[in-house]
C-alpha positions in Angstrom: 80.6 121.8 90.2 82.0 123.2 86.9 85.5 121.6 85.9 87.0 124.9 85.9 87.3 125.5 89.4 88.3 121.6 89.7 90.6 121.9 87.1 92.4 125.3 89.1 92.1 123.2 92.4 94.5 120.7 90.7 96.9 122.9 89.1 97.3 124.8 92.4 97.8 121.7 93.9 101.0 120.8 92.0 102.1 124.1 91.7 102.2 124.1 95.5 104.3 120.8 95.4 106.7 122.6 92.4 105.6 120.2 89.9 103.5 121.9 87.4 101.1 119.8 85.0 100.2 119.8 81.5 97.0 120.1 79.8 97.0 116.4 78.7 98.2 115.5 82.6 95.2 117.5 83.7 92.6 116.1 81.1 93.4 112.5 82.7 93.6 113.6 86.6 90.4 114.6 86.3 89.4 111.9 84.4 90.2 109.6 87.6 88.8 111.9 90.3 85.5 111.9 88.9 85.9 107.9 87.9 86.7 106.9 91.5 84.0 110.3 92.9 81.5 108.3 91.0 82.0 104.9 92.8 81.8 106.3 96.8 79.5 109.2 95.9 76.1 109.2 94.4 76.5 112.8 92.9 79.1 113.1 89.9 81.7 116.1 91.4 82.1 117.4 87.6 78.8 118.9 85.9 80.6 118.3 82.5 80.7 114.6 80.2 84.2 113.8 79.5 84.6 113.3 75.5 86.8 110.5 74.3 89.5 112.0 72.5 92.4 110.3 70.6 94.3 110.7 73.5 91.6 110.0 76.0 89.1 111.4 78.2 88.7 115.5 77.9 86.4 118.0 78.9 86.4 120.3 75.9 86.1 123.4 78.3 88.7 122.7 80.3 90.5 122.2 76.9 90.0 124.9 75.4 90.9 126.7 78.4 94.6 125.5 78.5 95.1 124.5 74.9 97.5 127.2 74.6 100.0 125.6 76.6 100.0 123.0 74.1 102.0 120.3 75.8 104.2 122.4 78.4 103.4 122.7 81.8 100.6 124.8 82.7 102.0 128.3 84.1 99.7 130.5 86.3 100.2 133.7 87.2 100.2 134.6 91.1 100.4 137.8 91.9 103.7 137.8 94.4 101.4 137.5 97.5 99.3 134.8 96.7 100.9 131.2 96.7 99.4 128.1 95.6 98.6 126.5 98.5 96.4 129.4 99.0 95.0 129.3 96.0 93.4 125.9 96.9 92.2 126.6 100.3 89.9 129.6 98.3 89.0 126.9 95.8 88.1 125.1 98.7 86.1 127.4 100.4 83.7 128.8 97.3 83.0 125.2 96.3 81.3 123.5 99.5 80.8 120.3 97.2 84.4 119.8 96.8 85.6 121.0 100.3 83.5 118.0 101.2 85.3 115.5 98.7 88.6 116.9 99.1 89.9 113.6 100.9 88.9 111.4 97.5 90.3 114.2 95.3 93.7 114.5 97.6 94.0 111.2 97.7 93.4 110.1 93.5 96.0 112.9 93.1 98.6 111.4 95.3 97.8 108.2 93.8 97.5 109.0 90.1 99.8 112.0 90.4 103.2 110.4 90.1 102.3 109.0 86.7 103.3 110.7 83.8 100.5 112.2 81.1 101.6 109.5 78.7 101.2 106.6 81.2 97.9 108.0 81.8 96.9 108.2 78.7 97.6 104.1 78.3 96.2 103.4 81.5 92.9 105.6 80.2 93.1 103.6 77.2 92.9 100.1 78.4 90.2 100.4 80.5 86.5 99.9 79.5 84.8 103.4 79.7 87.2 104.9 77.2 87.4 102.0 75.0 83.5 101.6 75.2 83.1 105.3 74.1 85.4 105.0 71.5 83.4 102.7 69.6 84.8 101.4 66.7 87.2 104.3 65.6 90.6 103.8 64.6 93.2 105.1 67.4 93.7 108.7 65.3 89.9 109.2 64.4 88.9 112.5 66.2 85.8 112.2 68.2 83.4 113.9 70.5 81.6 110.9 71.9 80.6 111.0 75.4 82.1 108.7 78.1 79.5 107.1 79.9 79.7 108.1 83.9 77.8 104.7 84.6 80.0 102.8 82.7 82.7 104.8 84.4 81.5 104.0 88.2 80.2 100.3 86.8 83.9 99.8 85.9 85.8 101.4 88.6 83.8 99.9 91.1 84.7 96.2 90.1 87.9 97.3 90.2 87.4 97.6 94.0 86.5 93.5 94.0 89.8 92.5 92.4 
């Protein structure tokens, strides 16, 4: 599925809770559905590669979508009878492979959720598939260097046997 629709299903999510997300929140959320997607699916849920940006994983479309929000809370515009909460249920319904993965998704956002973008990004940048990706850059080289979805599920898979 495209990140986009992803992307809205998690901003709708929050928004329904009244805690909106930023851009760099978002970037990392996803990050971590598709990391633990790829370790009880075979199928990655995100058709994009995650790039490894100075501040950590990022699909550049999703960027580029919300880049204007900079590093405020992403704002969407409902139109007075549409709520969030219904937002995701349409989400739901036009994308059949995340209705089916919305338990994983659900639950990586309750989990990873309550952590702040900045402690994701640490968390992002400690682990292996990031780091890996990275290379030998220094931490403010830009980059556009693909993280690795088997290194991803390799990773967050041995996380399980800890």
């Amino acid at each position: 599925m495209e990140s986009s629709a992803l992307a809205k299903y998690v901003i709708h999510h929050f928004d329904s809770m009244g805690d909106p997300i930023t851009p760099k929140k978002l970037q990392k959320l996803l990050y971590y559905i598709e990391a633990w997607n790829l370790v009880y699916f075979e199928t990655p849920l995100i058709d994009e590669e995650f790039e490894a940006w100075v501040h950590g994983p990022v699909i550049p479309a999703v960027y580029r979508e919300y880049r204007d929000f900079g590093y405020e809370q992403i704002l969407l515009d409902y139109d007075g009878k549409s709520l969030a909460s219904k937002k995701k249920i349409e989400i739901l319904e036009k994308n059949p492979l995340l209705k089916k993965r919305r338990e994983l998704v659900d639950t990586v956002l309750l989990k990873y959720g309550a952590l702040s973008s900045f402690q994701l990004e640490i968390l992002t940048h400690n682990e292996t598939p990031w780091i890996d990706a990275r290379g030998n850059l220094l931490p403010f080289d830009s980059s556009s260097a693909k993280v690795s979805k088997i290194t991803m599920k390799s990773f967050y898979t041995s996380l399980l046997n800890e």
